[in-house]
LOSE-866003 format. One record per residue: residue in three letters; x, y, z of N, C-alpha, C, O, CB in turn. Coordinates in steps of 0.1 Angstrom, whole numbers, plus 5000, padded with zeros to 4 digits. Glycine has a CB too. Example, Ala and Ser with C-alpha at 12.3 -4.5 7.8 and 13.67 -1.06 7.14 Angstrom:
BEGIN
Ala513249435078512349555078513249675078514249675085511349555090;Ser512849785071513749895071512950005079513450115080514149945057;
//
This chain:
BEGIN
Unk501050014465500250074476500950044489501049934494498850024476;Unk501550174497501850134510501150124517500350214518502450184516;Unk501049994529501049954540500150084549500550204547502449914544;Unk499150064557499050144571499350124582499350194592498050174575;Unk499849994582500149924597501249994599501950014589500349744600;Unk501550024611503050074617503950004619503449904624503150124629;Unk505149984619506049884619506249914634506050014640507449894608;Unk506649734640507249754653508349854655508149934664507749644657;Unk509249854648510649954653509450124652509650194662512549944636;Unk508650154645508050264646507150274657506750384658507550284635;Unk506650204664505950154673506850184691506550224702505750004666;Unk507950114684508750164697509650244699510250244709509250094701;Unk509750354685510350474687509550554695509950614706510550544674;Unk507950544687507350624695507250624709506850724714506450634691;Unk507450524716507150484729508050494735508050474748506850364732;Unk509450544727510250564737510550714735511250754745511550474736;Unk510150824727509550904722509150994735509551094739508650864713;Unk507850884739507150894747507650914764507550994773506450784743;Unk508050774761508750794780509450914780509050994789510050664786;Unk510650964771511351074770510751214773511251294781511951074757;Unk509551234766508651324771507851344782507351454785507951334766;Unk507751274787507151224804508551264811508351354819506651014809;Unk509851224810510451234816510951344817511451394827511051154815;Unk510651394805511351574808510051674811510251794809512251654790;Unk508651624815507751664822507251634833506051624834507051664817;Unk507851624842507251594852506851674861507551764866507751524855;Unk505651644862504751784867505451854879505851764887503151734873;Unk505651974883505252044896504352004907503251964904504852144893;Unk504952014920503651974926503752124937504752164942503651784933;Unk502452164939502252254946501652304958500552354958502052284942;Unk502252294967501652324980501252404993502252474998501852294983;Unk500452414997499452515007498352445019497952325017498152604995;Unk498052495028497152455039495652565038495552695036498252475054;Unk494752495041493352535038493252625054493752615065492052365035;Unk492452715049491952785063491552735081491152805091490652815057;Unk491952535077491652495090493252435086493552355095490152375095;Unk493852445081494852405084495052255081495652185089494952445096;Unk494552215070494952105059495752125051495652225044493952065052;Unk496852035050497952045042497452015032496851905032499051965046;Unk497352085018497352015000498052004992498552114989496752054991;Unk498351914986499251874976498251884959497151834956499851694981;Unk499351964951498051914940499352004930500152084931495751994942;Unk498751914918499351894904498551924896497651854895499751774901;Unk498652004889497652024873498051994864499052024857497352124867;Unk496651884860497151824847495851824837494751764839497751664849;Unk496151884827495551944817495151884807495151954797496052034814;Unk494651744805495051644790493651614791492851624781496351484790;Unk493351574803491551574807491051634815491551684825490951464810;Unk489251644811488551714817487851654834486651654837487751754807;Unk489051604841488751514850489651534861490751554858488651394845;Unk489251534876490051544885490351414897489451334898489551674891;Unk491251404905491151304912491751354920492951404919491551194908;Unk490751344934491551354949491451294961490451224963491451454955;Unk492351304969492351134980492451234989493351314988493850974980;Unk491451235000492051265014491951175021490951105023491651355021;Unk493451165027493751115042494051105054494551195060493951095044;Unk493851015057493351095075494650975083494550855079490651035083;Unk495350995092495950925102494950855112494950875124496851005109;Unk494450785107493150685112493450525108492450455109491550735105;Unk494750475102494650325100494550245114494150305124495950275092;Unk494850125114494150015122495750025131496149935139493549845112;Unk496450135129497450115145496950235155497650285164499450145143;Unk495450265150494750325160494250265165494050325176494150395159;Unk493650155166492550055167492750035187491850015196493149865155;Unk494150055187493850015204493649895213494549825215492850075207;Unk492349875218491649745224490449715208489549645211490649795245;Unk490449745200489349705195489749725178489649805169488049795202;Unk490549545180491049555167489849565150488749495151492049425166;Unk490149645138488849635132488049785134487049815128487949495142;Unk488649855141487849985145487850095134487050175129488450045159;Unk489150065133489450175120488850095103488250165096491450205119;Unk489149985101488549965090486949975091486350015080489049835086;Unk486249955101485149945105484450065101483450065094485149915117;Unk485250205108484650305105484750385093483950465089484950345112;Unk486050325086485850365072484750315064484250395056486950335066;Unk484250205066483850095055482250165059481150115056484349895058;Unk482450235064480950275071480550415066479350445068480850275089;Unk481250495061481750625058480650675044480350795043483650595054;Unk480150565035479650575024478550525027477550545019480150515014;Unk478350465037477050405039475650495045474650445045477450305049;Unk475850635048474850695048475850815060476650795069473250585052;Unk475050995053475851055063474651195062474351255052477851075058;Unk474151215075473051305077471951265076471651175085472951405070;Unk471151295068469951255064469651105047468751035041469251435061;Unk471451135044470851065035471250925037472150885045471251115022;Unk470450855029470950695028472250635021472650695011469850635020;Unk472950515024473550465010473350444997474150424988473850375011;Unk471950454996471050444982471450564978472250574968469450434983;Unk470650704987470750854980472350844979472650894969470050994991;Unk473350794985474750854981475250814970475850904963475650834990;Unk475250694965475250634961474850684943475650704934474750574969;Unk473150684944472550784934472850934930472750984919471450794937;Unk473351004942474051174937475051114932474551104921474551304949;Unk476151054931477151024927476850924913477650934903477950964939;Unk476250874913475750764898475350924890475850934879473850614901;Unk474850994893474051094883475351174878475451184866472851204891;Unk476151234884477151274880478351194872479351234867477551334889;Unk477951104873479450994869480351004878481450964875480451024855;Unk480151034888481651044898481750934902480850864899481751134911;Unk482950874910483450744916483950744933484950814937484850714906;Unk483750724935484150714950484850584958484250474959482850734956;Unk485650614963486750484969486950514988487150614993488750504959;Unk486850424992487050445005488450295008488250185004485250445014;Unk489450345015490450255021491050265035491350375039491450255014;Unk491250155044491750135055493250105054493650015046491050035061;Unk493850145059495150045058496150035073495550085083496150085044;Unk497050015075498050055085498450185095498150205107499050035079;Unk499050275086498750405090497950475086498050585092499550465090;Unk496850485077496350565072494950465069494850345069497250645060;Unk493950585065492550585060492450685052492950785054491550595069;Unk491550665037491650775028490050745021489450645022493150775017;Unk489650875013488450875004488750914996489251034998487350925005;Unk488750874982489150904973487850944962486850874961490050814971;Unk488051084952486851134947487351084929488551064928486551334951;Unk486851074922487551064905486251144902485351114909487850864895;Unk485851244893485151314889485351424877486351494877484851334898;Unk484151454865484951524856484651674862483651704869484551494839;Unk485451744858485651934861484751994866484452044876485952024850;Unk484251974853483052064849481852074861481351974866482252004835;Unk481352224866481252234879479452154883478752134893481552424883;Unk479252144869477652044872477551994876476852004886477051984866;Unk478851854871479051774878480251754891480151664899479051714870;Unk481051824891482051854898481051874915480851774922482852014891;Unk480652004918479752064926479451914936480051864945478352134916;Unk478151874928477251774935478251664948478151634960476551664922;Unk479351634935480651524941481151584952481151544964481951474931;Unk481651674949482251684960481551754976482151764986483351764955;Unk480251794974479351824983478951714991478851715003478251864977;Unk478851594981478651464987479651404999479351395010478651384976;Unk481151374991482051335003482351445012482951415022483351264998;Unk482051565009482551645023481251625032481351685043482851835020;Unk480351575031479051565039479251425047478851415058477651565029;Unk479951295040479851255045481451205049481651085051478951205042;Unk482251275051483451315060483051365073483751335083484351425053;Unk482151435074481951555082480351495091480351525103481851725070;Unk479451445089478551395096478251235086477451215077477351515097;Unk479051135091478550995086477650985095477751045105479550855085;Unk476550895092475650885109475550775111474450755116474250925111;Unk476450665108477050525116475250465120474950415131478350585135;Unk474450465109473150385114473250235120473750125117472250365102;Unk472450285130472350135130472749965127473449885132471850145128;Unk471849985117471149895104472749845097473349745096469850005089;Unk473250005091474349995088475549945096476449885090474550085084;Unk475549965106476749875113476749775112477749725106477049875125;Unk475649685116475349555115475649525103476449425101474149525118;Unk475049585091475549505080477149485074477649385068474849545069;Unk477949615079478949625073479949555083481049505079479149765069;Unk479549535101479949415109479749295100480649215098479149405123;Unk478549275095478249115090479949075081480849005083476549105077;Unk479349195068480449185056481849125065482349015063480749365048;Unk482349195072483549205077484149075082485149025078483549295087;Unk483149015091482648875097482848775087483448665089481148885102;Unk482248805077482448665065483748665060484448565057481448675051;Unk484048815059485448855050486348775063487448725060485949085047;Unk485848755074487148705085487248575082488348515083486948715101;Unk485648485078485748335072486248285064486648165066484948295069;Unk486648375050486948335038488548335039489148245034486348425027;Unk489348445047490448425055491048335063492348315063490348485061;Unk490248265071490748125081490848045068491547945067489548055095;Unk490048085056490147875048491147905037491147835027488247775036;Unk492048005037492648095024493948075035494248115047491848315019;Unk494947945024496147965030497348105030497948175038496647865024;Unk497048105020497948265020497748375028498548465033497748325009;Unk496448365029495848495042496548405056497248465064493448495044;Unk496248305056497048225070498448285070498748355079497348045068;Unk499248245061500648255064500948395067501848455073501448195052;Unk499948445061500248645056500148735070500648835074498548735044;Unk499248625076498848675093499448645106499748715115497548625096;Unk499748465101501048465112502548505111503548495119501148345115;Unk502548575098503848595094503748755099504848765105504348565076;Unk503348835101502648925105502648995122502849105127501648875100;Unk501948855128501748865142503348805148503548835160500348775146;Unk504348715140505248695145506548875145507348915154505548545138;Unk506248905135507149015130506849075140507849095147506949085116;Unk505749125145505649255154504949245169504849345176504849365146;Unk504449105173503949085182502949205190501749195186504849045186;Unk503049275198502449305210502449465203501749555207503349275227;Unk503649485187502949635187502049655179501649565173503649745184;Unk501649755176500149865170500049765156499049695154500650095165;Unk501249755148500949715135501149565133500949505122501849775126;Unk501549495146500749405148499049325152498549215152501249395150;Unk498849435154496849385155496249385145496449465135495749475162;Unk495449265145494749285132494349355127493549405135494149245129;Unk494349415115493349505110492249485104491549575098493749575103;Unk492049345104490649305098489849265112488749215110490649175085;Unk490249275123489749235130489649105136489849015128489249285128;Unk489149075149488748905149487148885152486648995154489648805162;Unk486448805153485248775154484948855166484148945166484948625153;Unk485648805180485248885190485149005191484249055196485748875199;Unk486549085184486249215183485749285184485449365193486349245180;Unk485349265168484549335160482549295162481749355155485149295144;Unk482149195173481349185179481149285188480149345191481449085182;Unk482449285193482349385207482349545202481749635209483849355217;Unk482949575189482249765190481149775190480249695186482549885180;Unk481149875194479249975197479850115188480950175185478650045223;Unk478450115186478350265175479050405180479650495175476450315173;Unk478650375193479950475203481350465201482150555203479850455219;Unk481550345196482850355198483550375183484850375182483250235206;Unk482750375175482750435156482550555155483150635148481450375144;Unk481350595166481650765165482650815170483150895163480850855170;Unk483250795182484650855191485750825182486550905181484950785207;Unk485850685174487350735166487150795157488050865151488350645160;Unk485350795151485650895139485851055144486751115138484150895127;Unk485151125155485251205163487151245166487651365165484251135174;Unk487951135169488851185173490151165160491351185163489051105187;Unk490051135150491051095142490951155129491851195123491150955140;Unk489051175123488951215111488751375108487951425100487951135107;Unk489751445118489751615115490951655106491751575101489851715130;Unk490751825106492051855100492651815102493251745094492551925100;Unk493151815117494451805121495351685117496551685114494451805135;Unk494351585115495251415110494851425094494951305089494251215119;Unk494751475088494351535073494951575064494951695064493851625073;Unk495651535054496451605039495351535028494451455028498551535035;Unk495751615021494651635010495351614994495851724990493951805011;Unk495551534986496051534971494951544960493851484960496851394969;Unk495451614951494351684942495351674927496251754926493851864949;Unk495051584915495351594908494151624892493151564889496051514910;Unk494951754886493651724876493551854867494451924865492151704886;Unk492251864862492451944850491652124856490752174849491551834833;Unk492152204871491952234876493152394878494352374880491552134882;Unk492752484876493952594881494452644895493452644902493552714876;Unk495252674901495352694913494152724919493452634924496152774915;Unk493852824918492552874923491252774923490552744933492153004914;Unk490952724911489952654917490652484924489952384927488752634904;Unk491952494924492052364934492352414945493452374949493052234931;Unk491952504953492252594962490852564965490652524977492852734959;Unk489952584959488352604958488052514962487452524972487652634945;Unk488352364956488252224957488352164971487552094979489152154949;Unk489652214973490452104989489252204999488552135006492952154996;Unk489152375001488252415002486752335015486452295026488252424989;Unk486252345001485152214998484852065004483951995008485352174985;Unk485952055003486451915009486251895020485451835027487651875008;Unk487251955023487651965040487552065049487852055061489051935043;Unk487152205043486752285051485952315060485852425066486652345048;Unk485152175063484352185075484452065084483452035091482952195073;Unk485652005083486151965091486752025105487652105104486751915085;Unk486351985120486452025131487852005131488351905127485651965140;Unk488752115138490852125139491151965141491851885136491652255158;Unk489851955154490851835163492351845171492851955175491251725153;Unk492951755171493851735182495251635169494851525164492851635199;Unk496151675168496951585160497851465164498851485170497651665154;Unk497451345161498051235164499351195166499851165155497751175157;Unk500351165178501351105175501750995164500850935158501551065184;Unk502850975162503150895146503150735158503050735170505350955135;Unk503350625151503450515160504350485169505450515165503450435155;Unk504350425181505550435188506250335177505650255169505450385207;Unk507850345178508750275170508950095176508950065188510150375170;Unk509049995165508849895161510349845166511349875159508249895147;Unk510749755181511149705192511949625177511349615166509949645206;Unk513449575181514149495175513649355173512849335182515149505180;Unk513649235164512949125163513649035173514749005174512949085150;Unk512749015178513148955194514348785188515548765187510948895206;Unk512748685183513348525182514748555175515148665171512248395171;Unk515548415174516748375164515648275157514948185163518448295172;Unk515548295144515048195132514148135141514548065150516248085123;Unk512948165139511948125144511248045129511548075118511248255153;Unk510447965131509547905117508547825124508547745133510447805105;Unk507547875115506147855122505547805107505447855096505348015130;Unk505047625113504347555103502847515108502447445117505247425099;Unk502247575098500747605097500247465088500247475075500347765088;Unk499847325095499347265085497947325080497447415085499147145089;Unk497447255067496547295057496347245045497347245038496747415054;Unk494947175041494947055034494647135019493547135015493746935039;Unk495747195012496247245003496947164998497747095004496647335004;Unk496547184982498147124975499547174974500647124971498047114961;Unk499147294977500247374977500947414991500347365001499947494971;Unk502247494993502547515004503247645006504447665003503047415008;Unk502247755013502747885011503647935014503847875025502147965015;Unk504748005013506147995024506448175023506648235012507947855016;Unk506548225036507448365035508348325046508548245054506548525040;Unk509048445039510248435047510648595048510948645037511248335039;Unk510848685060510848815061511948835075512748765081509148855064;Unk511449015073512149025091511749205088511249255078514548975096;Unk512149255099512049455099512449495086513449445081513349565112;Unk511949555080512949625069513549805072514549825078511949615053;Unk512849895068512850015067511850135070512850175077513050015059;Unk511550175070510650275076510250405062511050375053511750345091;Unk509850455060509550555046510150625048510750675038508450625043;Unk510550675065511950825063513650755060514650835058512150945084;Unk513750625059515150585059515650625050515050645039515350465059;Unk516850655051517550715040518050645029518350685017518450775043;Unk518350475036518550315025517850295022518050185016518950195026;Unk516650315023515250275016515350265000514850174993514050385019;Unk516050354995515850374977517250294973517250264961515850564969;Unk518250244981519550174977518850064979518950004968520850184985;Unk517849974988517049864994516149884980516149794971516249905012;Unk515649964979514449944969515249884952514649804945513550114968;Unk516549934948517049934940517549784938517549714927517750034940;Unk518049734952519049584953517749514951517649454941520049534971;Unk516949524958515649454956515449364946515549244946514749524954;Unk515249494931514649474918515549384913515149304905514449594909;Unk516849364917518049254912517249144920516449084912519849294918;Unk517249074936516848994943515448944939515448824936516949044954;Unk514449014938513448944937511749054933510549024932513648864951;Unk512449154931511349304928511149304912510449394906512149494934;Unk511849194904511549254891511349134881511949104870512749354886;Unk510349064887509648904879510548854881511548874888509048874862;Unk510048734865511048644864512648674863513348584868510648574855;Unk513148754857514148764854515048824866516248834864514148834843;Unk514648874879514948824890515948694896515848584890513748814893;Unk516548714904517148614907516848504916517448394916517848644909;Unk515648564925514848414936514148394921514948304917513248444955;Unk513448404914512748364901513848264892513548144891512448504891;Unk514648294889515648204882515948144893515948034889516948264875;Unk516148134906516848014910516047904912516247784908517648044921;Unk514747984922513847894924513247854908513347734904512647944936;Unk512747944899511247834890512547804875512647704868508947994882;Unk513347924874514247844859515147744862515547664854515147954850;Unk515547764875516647664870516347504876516847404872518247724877;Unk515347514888514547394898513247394892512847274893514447424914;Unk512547434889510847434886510247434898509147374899510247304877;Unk510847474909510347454921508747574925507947544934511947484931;Unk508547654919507747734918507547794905508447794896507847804928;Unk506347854903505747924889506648074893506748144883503547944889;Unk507348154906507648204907507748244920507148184929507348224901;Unk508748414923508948384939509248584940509648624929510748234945;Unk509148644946508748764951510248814961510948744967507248744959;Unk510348924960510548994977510649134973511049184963512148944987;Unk509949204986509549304985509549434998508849395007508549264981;Unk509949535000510449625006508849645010507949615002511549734999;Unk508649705023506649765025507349855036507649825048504949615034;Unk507550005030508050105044507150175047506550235038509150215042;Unk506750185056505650265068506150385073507250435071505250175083;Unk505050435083505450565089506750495100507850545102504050665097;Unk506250355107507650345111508150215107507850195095507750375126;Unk509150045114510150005104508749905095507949845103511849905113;Unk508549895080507949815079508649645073509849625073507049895072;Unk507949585069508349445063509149395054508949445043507549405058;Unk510149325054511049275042510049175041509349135050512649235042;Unk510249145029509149005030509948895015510548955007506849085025;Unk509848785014509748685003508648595008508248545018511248595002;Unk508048594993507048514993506948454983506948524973506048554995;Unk506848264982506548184973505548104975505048134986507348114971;Unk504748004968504347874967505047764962505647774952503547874960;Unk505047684967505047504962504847364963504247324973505747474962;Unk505147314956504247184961504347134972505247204976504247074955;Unk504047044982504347024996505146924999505646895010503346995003;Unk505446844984506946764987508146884987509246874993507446634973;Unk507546994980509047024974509347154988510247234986509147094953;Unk508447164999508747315004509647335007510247445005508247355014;Unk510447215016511447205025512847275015513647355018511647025031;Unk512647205004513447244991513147374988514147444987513147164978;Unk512647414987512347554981512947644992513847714990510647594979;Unk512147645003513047695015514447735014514747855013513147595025;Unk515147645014516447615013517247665000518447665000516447485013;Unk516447694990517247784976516847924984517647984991516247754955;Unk515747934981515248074987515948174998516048294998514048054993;Unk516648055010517648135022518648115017519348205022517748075038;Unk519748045006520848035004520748144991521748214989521147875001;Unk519748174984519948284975520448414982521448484982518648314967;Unk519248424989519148545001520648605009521148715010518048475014;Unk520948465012522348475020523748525013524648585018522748345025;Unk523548444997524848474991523848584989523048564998525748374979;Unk523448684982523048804981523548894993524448974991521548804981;Unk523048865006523648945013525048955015525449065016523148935022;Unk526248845015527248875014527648895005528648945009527748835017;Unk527548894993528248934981527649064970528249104961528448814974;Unk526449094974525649204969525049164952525249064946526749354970;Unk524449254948524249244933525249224926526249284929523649344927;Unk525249114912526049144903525849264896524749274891526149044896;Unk526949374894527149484886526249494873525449584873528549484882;Unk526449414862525349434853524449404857523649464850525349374842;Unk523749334866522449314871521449414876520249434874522549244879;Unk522449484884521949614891522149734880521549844883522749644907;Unk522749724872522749824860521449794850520849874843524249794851;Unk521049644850520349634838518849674851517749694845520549444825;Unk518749674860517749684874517449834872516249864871518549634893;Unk518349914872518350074876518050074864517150144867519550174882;Unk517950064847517350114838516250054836515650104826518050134829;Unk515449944843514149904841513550014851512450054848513849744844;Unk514150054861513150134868513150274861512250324855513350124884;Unk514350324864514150464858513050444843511950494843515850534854;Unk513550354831512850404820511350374820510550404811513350354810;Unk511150304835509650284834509050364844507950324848509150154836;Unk509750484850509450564859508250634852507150604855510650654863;Unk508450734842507550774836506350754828505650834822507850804833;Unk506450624830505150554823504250504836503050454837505550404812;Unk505150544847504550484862503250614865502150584868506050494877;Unk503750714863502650884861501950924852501251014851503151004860;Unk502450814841500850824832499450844834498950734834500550724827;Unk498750914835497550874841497250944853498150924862497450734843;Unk496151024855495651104869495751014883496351034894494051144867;Unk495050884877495050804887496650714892497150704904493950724882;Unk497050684882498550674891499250814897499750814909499850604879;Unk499250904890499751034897499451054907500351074916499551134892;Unk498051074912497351074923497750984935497451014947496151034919;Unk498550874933498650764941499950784945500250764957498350634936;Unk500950844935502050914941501851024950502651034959502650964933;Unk500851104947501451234951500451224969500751304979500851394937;Unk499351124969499251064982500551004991500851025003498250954981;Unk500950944983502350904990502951004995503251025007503450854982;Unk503151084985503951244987503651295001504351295012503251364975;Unk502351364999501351405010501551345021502251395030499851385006;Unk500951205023500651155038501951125046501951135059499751025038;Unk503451085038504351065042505451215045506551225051504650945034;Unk504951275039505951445042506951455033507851535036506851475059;Unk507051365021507951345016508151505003507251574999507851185013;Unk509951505001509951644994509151664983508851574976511251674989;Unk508851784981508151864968508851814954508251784944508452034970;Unk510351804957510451774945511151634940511951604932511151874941;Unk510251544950510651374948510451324937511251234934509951274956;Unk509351354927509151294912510251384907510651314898507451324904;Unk510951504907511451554897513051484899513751454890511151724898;Unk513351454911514451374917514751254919515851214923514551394927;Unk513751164916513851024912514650964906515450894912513150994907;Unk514650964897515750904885516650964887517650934879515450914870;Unk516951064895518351134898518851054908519950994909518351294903;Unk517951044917518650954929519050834929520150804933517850934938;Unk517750704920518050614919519950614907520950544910516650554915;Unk519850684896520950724891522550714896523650674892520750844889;Unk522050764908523550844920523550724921524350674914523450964937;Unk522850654930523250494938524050414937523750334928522550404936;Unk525150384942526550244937526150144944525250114952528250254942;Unk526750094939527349924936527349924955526549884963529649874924;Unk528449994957528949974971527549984985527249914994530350104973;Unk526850144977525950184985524750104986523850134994525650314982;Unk524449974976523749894981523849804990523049784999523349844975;Unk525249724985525949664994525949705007525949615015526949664990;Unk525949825011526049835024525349865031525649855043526649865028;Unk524049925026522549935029521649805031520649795038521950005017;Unk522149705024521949555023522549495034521849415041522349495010;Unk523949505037524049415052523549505063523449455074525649345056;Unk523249645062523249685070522049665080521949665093523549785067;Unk520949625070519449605073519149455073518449415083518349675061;Unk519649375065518849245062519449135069520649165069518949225048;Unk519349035075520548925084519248825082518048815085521248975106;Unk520248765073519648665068519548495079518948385076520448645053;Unk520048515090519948425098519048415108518848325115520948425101;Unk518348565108517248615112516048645106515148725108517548695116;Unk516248555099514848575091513448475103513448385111515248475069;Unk512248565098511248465100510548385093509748455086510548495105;Unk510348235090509648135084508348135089507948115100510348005085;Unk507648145080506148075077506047995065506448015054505048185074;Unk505447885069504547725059503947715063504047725075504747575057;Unk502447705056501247695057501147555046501547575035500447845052;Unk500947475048500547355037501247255043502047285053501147385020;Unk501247165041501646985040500646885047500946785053503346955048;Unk499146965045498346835057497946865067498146965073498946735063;Unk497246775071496946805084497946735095497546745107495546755085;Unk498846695093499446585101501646695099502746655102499046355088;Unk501246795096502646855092502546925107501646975112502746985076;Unk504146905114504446985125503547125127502947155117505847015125;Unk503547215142502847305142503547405150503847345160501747275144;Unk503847515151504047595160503047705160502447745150505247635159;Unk503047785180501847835176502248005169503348065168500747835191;Unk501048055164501048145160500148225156499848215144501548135154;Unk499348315164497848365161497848455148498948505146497148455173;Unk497248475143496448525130496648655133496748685145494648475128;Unk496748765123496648885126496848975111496348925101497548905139;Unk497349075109497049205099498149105086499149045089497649415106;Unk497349145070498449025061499149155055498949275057497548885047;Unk500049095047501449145041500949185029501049105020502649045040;Unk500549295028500249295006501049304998501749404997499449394998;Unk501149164989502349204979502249304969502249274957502849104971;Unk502149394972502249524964503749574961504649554969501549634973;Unk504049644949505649694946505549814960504449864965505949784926;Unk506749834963506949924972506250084968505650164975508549934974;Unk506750074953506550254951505450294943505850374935507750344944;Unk504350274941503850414949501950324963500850354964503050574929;Unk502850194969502050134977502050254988503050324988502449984980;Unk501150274998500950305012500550255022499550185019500450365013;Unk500750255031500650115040499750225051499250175061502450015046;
//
């Protein structure tokens, strides 16, 4: 009697079977502007009876101005009741249908995101819902205050959270005095200080067409995702369209390091500087040298140097974050607080021979086929697709970037990292943050401000 279990090698035919078919499908993406003049992006995908769409608005927290907190503020308020109805009633139209609803702040951008199945029963209600409360939130009262409170505590649990420490002064040193340096969670005074006037005027001035693209993935035909974005956003007022950020001033200090005592066992350590911007054109040579440096776990090389070969950490990071304009290189570890100074010190000496001598050749060969062959398992799923093709959307990037991916990363040399790599990175200019060794560990000052998410570069949005 044979067996039913599948043998591994059958197991991973199919899976690679699999990727192979993703890879030689990769969707179309198609695009048009709505009657007010919203840009849409949208993909049909036909496997389920379910759609997912994000709109977003050029409203993150490098709008914020004098009143850091303004933009997350007003997002986070967005669900909380819009016309006549309550957060309860919204809440409940959306529970009855099964729909899902997401609201996010971030840097450049603010977005709402819908997940809901087709079918126009349920379809209808959902999306009636967030275009209502896109289009008239009514910023109650009651509701400010509470979602001020939330915010307020979220700022407490931050001051006692080393990592949020380091994440903030590492942060406020990178960019000082510009836009994407203010906090975006705000500070206690702040966010004390808006008035409901001043939740309605940025929602009033940021959340129209004009600052507006729209991504729509799902089991939907042109026409009715035509129907959809529509719906969405078609009663949204033109508005006035936002300049992009003014651009991000060269990094002023030479090796600056800023030690944050903190009665942790541990001791947080980044180590960063400018990196790239989303339109750069070394961004995907940067993104690729990376996955060799420190973008692809343990088998990474800050990973092997710092935790396999020292035990100096459980592990160690670095990571590309490109914005609309230059965003973060960043490395980030933990360790114990005898050993920081040490860790430090593998971490800038990896970094350095990296920059002068670039990836080893099989490294960055065996780097470029982890990413490409896991490209297509990266669009599995409405909801990862979706998160690309927001990327797509809010950044202007080409129509046919999923179909060109693995072509590009492909093209890439040896040399063209190498020189995308010194061209950007100066490792003598890096900035230090430690957060940990006590209360009694040196201090330099350094105020608190917007943190670093370690998120993979592609398909994060900042």
């Amino acid at each position: 009697m044979s067996s039913l279990k599948p043998s591994l090698s059958g197991l991973l035919a199919t899976a690679l079977l699999c990727v192979s078919s993703l890879a030689q499908a990769i969707p179309e993406i198609q695009n048009w502007h709505t009657a007010n003049g919203v840009p849409v992006y949208f993909i049909a995908a036909r496997e389920l009876p379910m759609v997912d769409a994000q709109i977003l608005f050029r409203a993150g927290s490098v709008r914020d101005g004098e009143r850091p907190g303004l933009a997350q503020l007003t997002n986070g308020l967005l669900e909380e009741g819009a016309g006549d109805w309550s957060a309860d009633t919204i809440a409940d139209r959306l529970d009855q249908v099964g729909a899902q609803l997401a609201t996010s702040s971030r840097r450049d951008s603010a977005s709402v995101a819908l997940r809901s199945l087709t079918d126009p029963r349920y379809l209808q209600p959902a999306v009636e819902t967030v275009a209502r409360l896109l289009k008239e939130p009514s910023f109650a009262p009651d509701a400010v205050e509470r979602v001020r409170q939330q915010m307020l505590t979220a700022l407490q649990e931050r001051a006692q959270s080393p990592g949020a420490i380091a994440q903030d002064a590492f942060f406020k040193a990178l960019y000082g005095d510009h836009p994407y340096g203010s906090p975006a969670d705000g500070t206690s005074a702040s966010l004390n200080a808006i008035t409901r006037a001043d939740i309605q005027d940025f929602h009033r001035r940021y959340y129209t067409a004009a600052n507006a693209v729209v991504a729509i993935v799902g089991d939907l035909d042109r026409s009715a995702a035509e129907q959809l974005a529509n719906a969405l956003v078609g009663g949204l007022p033109k508005g006035e369209p936002m300049p992009p950020p003014p651009p991000v001033p060269p990094l002023r200090p030479l090796n600056p390091t800023i030690r944050i005592p903190h009665p942790s066992s541990q001791s947080h350590i980044l180590i960063g500087q400018l990196g790239v911007s989303r339109a750069d054109p070394d961004y995907y040579a940067l993104y690729l040298g990376n996955h060799v440096l420190g973008g692809n776990g343990l088998v990474s090389q800050l990973s092997q140097e710092i935790r396999e070969k020292r035990g100096l950490a459980y592990g160690a990071y670095s990571a590309f974050s490109p914005m609309r304009q230059t965003g973060p290189f960043l490395i980030n570890l933990q360790t114990r607080n005898d050993q920081a100074d040490t860790a430090l010190q593998v971490a800038q000496t990896t970094l350095r021979q990296f920059s002068a001598d670039g990836p080893d050749p099989q490294m960055l060969e065996e780097a470029r086929q982890n990413i490409t062959g896991g490209f297509a398992l990266d669009l599995a799923g409405n909801g990862k697709l979706a998160n690309y093709l927001g990327l797509i959307a809010f950044y202007g990037l080409p129509l046919d970037y999923l179909q060109t991916f693995i072509a590009t990363m492909n093209g890439i040399s040896l040399e063209q990292v190498k020189t995308a790599w010194q061209r950007h990175i100066q490792p003598d200019r890096q900035i230090v943050v430690i957060v940990g060794g006590g209360q009694n560990a040196p201090t330099s000052p350094g105020p608190a401000s917007a943190p670093v998410p370690p998120t993979p570069p592609e398909p994060a949005r900042s």
